[in-house]
C-alpha positions as CSV (number, residue, x, y, z in Angstrom):
1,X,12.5,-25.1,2.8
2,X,11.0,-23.2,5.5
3,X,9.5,-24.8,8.7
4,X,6.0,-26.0,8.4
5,X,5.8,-23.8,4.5
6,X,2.6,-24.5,2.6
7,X,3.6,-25.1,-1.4
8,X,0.9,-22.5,-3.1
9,X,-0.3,-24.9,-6.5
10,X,-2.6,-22.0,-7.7
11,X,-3.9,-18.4,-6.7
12,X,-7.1,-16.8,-8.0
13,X,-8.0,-13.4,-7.3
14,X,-11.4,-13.3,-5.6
15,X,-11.5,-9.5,-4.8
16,X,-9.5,-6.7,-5.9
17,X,-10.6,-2.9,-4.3
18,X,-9.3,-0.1,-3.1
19,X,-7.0,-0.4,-0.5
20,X,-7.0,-4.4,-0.4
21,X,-6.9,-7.5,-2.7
22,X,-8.5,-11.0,-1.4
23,X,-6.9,-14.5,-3.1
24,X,-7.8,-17.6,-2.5
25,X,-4.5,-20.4,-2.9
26,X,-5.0,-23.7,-3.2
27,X,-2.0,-25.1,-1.1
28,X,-0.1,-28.5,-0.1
29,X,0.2,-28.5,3.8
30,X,3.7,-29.7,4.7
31,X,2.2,-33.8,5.1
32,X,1.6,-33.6,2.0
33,X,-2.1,-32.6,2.0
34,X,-4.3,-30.4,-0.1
35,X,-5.8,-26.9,1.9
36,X,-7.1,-23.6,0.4
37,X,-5.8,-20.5,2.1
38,X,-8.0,-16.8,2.2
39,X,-5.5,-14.6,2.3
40,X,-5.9,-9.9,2.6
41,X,-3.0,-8.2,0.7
42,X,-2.8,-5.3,2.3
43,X,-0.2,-2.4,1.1
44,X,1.0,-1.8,4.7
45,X,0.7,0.4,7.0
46,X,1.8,3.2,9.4
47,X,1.2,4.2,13.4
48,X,2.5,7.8,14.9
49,X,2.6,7.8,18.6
50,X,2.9,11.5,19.0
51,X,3.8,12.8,22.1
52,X,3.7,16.2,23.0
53,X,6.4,18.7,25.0
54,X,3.9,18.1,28.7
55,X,3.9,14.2,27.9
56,X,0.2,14.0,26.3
57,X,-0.6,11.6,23.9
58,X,-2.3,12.9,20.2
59,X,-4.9,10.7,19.5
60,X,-7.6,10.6,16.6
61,X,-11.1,9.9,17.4
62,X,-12.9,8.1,14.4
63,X,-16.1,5.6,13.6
64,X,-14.8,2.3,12.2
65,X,-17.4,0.3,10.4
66,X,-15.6,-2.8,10.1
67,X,-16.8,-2.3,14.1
68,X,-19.8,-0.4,14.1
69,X,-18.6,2.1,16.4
70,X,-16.1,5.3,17.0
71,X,-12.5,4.1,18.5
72,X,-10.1,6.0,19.9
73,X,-6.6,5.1,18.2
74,X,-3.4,6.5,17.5
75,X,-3.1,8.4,13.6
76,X,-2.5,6.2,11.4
77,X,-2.9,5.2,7.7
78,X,-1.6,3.2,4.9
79,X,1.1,3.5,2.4
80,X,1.0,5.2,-0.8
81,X,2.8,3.0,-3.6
82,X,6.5,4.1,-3.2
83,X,6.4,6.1,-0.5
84,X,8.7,5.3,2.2
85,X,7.3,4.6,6.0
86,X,9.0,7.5,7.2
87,X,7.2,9.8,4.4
88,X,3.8,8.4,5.5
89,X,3.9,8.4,8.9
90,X,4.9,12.4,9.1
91,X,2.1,12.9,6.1
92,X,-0.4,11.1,8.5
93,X,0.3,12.8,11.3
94,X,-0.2,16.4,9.5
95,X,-3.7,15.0,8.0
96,X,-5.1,13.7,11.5
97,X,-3.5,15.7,13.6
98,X,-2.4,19.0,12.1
99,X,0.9,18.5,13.9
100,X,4.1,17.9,12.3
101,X,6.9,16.8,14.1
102,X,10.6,17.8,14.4
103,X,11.7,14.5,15.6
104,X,10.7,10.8,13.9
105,X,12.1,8.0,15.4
106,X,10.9,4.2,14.2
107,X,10.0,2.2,17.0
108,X,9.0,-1.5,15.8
109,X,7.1,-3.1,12.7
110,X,4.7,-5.8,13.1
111,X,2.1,-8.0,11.5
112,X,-1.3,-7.2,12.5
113,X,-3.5,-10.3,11.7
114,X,-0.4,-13.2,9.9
115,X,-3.3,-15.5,9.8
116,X,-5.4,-14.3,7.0
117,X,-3.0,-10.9,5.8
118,X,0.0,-9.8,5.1
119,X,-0.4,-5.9,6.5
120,X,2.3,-4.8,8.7
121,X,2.5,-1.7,10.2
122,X,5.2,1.0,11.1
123,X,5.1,2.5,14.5
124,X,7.1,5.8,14.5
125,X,7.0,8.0,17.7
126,X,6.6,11.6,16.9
127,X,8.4,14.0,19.3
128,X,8.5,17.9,19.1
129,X,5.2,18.2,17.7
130,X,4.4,22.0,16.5
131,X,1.0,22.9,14.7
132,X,1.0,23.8,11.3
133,X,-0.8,26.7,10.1
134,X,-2.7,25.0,7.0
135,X,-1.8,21.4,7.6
136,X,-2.3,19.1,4.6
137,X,-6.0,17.8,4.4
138,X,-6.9,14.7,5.2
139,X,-9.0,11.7,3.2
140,X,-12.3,13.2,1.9
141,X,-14.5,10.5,3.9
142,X,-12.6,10.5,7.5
143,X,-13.9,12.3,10.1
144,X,-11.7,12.7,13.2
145,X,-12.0,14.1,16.6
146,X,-8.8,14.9,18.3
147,X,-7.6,14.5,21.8
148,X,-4.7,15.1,23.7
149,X,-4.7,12.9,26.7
150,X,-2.2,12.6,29.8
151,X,-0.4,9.0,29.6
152,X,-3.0,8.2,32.3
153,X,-5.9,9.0,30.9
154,X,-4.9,6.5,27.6
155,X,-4.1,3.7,30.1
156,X,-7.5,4.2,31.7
157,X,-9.1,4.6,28.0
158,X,-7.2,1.0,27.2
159,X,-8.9,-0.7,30.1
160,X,-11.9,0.5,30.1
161,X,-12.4,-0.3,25.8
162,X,-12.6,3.3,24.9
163,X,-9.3,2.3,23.3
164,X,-10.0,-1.4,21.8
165,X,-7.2,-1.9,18.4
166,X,-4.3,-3.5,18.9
167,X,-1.4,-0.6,17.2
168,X,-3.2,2.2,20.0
169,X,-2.5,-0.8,23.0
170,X,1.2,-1.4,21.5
171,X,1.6,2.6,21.7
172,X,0.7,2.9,25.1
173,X,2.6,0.4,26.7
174,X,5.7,1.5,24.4
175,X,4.8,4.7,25.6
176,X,4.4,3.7,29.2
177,X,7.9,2.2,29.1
178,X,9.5,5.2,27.7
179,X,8.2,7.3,30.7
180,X,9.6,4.7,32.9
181,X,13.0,4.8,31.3
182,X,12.7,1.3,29.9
């Protein structure tokens, strides 16, 4: 048995959409008590920190509503049923960016909220980033803004909120630590 594992008795499906599905599991906390647990499944996720040949970031500028505002963020996007990381993070990065890359290398994957979801996202950095003449088109209902910002500028972006999601801090400070030779 795991450390501290909650036994789920039951599961019932409260919400089933789109992108996410919401359950609710009655559970038996490891004293031996009764709890209920909201849980997001979430299919997972890709990030593409894409760098270009002078050392600029590629970022994506686009309103989040779960926010009620526009955030400045590295491309990213979730995965299609079987499609592998690797296949979603360069399709993502075409879509956003209208860049593909020559070189995909997978940095880290993480857990972006374990306390209520089970998302975890990919982080891939994209180097040798050429245009492509009719890159693939993005969702129908994003709307993106892009910008290609000195390493800098992003650091100054991430302190002063312009930059405010978690995946877009993680780039820049892997980023950062690249440039350093970390």
């Amino acid at each position: 048995m795991e450390k501290f594992e909650e036994k789920t008795v039951s599961t019932e499906t409260i919400y089933k959409g789109k992108i996410i599905t919401v359950e609710l599991d009655d559970v038996i906390l490891p004293d031996g008590k009764p709890a209920k647990r909201e849980l997001v499944r979430h299919p997972g996720a890709v990030a593409v920190i894409p760098i270009t040949e002078d050392g600029k970031l590629v970022l994506v500028e686009q309103y989040r509503k779960a926010l009620g505002r526009a955030m400045v963020e590295v491309p990213a996007g979730k995965l299609e049923p079987g499609e592998a990381p690797e296949i979603t993070a360069r399709r993502e990065l075409e879509e956003e960016t209208g860049y593909a890359c020559g070189e995909l290398v997978h940095v880290t994957t993480f857990a972006t909220s374990p306390g209520f979801a089970d998302e975890t996202i990919h982080v891939f950095a994209a180097r040798e980033l050429r245009k492509v003449d009719n890159p693939a088109a993005g969702d129908e209902d994003e709307f993106v803004e892009i910008h290609e910002v000195p390493l800098g500028e992003a650091e100054e972006m991430l302190r002063d909120g312009r930059i405010f999601d978690a995946k877009t801090a993680f780039s820049i400070l892997w980023a950062k630590g690249e440039s350093a030779g970390c």
